[in-house]
C-alpha positions in Angstrom: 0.0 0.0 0.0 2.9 2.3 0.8 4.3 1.7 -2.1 1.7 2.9 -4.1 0.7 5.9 -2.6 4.5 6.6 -3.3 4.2 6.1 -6.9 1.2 8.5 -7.2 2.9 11.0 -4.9 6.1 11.0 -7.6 3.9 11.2 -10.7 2.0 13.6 -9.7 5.3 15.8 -9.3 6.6 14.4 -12.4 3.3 15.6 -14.1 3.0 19.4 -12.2 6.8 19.9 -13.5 6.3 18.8 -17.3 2.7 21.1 -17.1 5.4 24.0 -15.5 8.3 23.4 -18.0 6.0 22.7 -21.3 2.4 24.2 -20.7 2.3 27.4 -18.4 3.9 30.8 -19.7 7.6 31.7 -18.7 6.4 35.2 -17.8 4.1 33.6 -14.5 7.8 32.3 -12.8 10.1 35.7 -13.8 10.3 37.6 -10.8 9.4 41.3 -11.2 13.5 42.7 -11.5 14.2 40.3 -14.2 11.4 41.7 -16.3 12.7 45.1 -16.0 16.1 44.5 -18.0 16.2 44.5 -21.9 17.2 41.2 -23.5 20.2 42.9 -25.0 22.2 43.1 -21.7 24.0 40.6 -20.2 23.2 38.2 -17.8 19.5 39.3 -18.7 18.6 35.7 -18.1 16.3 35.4 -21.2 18.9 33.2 -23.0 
């Protein structure tokens, strides 16, 4: 029993970070001073 609440407890976090990485906007996770700096600079973080 243990072990399978453990493998729904890991796919569920496998699922939520593919949905974050692949499905949801980049914009929702950059934190309100990254947004501020053009992409020309460096270390802008958009590359």
């Amino acid at each position: 029993m243990f072990q399978s609440i453990l493998v729904y407890i890991i796919l569920a976090i496998a699922v939520g970070y593919l949905i974050k990485k692949f499905l949801l906007p980049r914009s929702l996770f950059v934190s309100g001073s990254d947004k501020s700096k053009p992409c020309g600079q460096d270390d802008c973080g958009c590359h």
